[in-house]
C-alpha positions, 0 to 999 in steps of 0.5 A: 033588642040590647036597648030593652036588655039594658032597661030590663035586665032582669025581665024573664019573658023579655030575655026567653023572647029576644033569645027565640027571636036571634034563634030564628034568625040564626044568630046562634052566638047572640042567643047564647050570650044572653042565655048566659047573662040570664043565668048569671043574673038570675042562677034560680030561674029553671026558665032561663036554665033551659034556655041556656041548655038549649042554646048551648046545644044549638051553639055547638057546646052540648057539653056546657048543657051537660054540665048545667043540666044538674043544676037545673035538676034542683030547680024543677020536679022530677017529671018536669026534668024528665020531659025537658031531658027528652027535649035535649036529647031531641035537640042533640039529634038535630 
């Protein structure tokens, strides 16, 4: 999966897959890191946001979500927020 990182770096639907694919196989840390990268390379894709939310969480750092959650508020329309805050509530509980 790093090699078609490297080859596409900036690739959304390829990043959110390798991201759910380490997720499931338990590799909360590896998931994390390329949630990061992806908002680092591209800081305006609610996408990438809510993955790097969600894998913060899961990672065991709900105050990063916390902190990135206004972001992604400017990014989204308000019933999208709304909806994606009761997925994180939801995660939190887990």
């Amino acid at each position: 999966y790093m090699e078609a990182l490297r080859k596409g770096p900036l690739h959304v639907g390829l990043r959110t897959e390798i991201i759910n694919w380490l997720q499931r196989q338990g590799q909360n840390k590896q998931a994390y890191d390329i949630a990061l990268e992806g908002i680092q390379l591209l800081p305006y894709n609610a996408i990438l946001y809510k993955m790097y939310i969600l894998q913060s969480i899961r990672f065991g750092i709900p105050q990063f979500a916390d902190n990135a959650l206004p972001t992604l508020q400017t990014l989204i329309d308000k019933k999208e927020y709304d909806l994606f805050l009761k997925e994180v509530e939801k995660e939190k509980q887990v």
